[in-house]
N, CA, C and O of each residue as an XYZ file, in Angstrom:
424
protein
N      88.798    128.406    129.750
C      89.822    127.548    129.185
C      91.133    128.337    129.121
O      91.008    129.490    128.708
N      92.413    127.922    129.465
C      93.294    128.472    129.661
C      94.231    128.698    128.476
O      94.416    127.604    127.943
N      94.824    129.556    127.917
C      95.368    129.272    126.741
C      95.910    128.236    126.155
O      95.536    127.945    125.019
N      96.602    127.703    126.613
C      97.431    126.228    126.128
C      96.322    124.928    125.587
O      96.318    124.051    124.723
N      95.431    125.420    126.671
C      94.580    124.452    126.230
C      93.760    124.604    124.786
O      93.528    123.730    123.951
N      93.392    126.056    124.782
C      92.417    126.509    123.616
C      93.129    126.207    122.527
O      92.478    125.988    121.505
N      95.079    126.090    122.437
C      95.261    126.265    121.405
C      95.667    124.729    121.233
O      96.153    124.492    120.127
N      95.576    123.726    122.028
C      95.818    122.284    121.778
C      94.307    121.829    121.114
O      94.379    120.921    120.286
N      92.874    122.407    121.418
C      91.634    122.265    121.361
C      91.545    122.379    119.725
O      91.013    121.638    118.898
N      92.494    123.963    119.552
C      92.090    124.573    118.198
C      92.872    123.471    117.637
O      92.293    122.505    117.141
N      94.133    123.547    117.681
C      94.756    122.226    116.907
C      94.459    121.046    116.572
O      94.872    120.672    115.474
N      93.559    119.982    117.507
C      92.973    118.501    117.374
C      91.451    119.594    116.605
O      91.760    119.926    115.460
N      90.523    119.946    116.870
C      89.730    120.682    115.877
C      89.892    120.817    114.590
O      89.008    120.450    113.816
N      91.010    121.348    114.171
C      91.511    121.740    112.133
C      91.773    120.677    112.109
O      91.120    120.178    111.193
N      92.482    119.815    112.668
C      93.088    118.403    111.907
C      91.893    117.331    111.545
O      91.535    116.860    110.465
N      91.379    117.122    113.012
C      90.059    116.617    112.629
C      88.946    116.448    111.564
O      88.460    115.501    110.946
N      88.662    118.492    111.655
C      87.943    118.683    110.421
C      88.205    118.500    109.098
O      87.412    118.284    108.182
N      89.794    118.641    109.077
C      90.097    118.481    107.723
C      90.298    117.208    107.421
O      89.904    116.886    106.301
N      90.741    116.463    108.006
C      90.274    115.343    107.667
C      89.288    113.961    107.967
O      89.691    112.807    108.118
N      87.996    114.407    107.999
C      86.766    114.133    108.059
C      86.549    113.216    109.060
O      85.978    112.125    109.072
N      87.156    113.916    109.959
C      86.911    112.982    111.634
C      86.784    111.016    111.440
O      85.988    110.180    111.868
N      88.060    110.951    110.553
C      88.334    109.824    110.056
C      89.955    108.930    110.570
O      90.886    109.698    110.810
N      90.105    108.150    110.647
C      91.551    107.717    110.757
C      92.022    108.116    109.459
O      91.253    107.892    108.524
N      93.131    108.661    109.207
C      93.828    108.917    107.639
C      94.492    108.154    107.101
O      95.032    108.436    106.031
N      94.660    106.786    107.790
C      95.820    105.419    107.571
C      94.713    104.077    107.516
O      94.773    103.184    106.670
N      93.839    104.152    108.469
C      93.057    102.965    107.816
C      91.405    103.092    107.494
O      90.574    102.261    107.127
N      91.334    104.464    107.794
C      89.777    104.728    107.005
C      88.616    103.927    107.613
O      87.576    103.678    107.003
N      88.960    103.446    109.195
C      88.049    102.636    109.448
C      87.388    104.185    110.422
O      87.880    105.196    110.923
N      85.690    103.424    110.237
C      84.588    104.236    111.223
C      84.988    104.850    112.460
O      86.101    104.406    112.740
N      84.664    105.519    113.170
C      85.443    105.707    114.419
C      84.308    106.919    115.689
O      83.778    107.996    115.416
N      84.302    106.291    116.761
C      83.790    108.100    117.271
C      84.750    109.057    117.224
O      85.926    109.142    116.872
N      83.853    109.792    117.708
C      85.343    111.446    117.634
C      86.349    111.202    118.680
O      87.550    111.472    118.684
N      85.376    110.456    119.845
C      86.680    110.298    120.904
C      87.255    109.582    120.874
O      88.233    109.727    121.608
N      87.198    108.270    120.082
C      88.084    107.947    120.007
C      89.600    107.780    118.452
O      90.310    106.912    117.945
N      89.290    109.435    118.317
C      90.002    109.775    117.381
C      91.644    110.481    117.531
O      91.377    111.650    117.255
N      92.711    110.463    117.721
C      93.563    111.054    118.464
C      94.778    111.824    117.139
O      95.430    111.321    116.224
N      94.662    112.826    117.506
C      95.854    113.443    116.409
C      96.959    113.525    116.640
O      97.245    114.194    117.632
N      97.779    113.065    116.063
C      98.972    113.268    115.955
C     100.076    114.112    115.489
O     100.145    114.557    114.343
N     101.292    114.405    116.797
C     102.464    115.075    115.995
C     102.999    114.450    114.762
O     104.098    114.072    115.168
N     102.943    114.169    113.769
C     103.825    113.497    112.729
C     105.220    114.214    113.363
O     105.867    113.394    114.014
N     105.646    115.159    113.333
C     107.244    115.550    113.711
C     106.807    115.844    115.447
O     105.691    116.267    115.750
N     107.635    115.611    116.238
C     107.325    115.644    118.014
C     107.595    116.488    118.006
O     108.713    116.818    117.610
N     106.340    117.645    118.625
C     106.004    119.325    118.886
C     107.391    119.143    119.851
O     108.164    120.096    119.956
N     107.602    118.122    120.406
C     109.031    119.005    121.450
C     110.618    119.279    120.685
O     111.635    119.871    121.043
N     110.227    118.531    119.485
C     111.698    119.446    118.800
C     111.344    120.447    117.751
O     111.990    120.539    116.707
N     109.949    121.462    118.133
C     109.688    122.416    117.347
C     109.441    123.250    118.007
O     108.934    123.081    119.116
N     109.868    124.943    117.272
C     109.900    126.106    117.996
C     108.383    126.055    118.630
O     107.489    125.348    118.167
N     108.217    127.083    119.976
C     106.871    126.833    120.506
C     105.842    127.373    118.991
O     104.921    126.634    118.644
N     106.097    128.565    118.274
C     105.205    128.562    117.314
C     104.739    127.242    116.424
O     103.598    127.305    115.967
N     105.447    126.156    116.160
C     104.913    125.460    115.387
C     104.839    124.407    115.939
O     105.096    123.454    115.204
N     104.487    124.073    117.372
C     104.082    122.553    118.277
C     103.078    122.550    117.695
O     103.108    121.510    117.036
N     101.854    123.236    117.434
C     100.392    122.603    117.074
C     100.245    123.487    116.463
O      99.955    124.625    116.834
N     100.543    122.839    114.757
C     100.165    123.870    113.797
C      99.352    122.574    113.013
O      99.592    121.478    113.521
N      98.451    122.568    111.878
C      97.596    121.388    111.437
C      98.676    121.169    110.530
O      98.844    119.964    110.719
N      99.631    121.539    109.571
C     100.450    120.797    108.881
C     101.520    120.006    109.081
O     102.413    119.506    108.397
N     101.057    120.040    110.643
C     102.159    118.713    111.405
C     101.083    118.006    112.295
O     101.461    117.580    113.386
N      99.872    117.855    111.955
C      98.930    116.968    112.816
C      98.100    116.161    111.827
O      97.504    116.849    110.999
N      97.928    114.742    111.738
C      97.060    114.024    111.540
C      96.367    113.217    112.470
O      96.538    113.056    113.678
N      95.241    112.558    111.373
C      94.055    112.351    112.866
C      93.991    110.588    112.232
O      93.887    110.117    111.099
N      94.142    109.845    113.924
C      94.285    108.275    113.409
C      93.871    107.499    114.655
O      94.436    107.671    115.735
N      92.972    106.730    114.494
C      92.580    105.847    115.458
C      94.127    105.162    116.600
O      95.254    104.689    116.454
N      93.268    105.500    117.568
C      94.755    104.099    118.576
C      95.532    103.143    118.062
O      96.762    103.148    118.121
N      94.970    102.444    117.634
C      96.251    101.608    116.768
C      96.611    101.910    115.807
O      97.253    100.952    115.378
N      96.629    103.027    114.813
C      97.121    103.790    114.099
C      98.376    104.446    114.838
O      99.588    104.326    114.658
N      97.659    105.139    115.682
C      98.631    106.774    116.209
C     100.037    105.439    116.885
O     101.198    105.609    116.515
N      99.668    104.174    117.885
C     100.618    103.626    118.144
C     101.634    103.138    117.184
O     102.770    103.029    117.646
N     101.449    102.812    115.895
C     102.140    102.684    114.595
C     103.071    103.820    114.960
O     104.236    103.852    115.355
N     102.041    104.858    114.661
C     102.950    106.068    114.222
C     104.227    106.932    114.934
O     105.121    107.723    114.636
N     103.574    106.094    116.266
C     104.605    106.457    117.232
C     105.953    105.619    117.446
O     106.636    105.851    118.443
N     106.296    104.758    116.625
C     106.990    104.149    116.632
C     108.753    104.675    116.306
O     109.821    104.379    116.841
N     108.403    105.499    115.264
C     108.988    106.405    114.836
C     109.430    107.208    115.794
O     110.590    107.619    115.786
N     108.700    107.474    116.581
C     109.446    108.401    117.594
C     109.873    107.587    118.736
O     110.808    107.990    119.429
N     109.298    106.515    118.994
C     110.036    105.823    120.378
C     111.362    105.603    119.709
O     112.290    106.073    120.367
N     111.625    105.167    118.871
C     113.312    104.996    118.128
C     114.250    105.712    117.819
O     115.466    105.616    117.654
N     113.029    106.874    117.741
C     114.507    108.337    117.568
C     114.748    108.180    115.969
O     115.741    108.635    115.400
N     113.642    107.433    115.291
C     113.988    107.824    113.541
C     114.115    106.734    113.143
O     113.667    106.419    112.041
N     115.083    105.435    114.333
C     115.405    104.595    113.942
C     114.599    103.286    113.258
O     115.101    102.244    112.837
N     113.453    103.607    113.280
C     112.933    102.184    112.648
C     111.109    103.097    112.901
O     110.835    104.025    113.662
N     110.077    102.235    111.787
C     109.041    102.826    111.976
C     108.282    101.491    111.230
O     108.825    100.547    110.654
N     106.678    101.781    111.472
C     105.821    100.751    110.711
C     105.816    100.835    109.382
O     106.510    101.840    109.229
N     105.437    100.387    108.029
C     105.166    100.828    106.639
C     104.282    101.492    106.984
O     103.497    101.114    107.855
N     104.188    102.727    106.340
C     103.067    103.411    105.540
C     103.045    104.583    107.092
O     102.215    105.480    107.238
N     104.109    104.272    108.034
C     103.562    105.133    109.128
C     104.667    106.553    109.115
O     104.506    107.520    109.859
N     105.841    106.415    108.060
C     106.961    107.475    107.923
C     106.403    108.877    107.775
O     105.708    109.336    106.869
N     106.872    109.455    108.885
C     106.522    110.923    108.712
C     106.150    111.427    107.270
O     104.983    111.681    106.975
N     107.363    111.582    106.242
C     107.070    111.606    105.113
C     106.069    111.227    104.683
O     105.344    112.083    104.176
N     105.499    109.501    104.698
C     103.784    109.219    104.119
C     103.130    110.001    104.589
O     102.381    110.659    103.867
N     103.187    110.254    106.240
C     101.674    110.862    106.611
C     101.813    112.241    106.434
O     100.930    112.912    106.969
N     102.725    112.871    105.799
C     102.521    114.440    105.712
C     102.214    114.465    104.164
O     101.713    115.508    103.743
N     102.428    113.550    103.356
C     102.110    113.108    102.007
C     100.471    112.934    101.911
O      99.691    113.364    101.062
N     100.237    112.141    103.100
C      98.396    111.755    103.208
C      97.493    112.729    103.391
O      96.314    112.606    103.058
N      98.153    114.129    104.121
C      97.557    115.032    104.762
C      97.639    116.187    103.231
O      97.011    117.233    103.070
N      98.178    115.829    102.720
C      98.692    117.245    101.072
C      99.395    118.168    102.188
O      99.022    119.340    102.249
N     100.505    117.663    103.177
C     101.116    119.055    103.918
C     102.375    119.290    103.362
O     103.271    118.488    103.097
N     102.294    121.021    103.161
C     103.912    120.991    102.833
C     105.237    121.052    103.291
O     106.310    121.551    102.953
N     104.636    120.169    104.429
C     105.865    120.107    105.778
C     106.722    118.495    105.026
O     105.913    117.586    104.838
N     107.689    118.280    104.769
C     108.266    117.136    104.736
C     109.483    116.654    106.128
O     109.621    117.369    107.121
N     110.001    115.775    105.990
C     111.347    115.677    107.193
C     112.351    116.727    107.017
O     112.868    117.329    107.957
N     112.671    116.972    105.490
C     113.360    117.612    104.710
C     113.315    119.330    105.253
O     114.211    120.108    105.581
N     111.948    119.451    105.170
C     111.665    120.210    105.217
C     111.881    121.398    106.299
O     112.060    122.609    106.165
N     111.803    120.662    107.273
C     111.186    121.421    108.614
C     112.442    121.824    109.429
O     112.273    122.011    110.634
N     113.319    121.932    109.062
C     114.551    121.962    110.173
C     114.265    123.892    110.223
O     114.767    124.546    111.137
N     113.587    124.431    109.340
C     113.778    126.037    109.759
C     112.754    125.781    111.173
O     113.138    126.357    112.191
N     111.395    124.894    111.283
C     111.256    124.643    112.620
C     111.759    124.352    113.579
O     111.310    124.916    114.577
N     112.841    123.420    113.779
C     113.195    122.893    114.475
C     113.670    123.701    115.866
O     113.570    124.927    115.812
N     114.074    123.233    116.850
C     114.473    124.109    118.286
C     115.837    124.626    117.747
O     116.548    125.343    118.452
C-alpha cells in the first residue's frame, strides 16, 4: 500500500471507529461499505498535515455525506439544516470549529 493511501485508510479507520461505524446525522443501520467519511472542512484548503486528520472527518451514509456536501458545492454559501460544518464538528466532540481552523488553512 502506498503511502497516501495508508494514510487515507488510517483516516476513514479512526473516524469510523470512533464513531461506531454508524451514520452520525441519521443513526440509521448501515454496512461499512457503505459508510463514507467525510471532510467537514475540504482537505484541499488545508495544510497537507491536516487533510486527514479524524477531527475534521465524520462518518455518514450517502445521503447524508450528499447533504453535507452541499456546503461545499456553494463555497459556504448555503447548506442543509443540521449539515453546517459547525453541527458536525459539534456531533463529533471535535475541537476544530469554522472559527477555528484558519491556523490550518493553506
Amino acid at each position: 500500500m502506498k503511502k497516501k493511501q495508508a494514510v487515507r485508510k488510517a483516516f476513514r479507520d479512526a473516524c469510523l471507529e470512533r464513531d461506531g461505524y454508524e451514520c452520525c446525522t441519521c443513526g440509521e443501520p448501515q454496512f461499512e461499505d457503505n459508510l463514507e467519511v467525510h471532510h467537514i472542512t475540504d482537505r484541499n484548503e488545508l495544510k497537507d498535515e491536516f487533510k486527514y486528520v479524524p477531527e475534521n472527518g465524520i462518518t455518514l451514509c450517502n445521503p447524508c455525506h450528499q447533504k453535507a456536501e452541499k456546503f461545499h458545492q456553494t463555497g459556504g454559501e448555503d447548506w442543509e439544516d443540521g449539515y453546517h460544518p459547525d453541527t458536525l464538528y459539534t456531533i463529533i466532540i471535535s475541537p476544530w470549529s469554522v472559527d477555528s481552523i484558519e491556523k490550518y488553512r493553506i
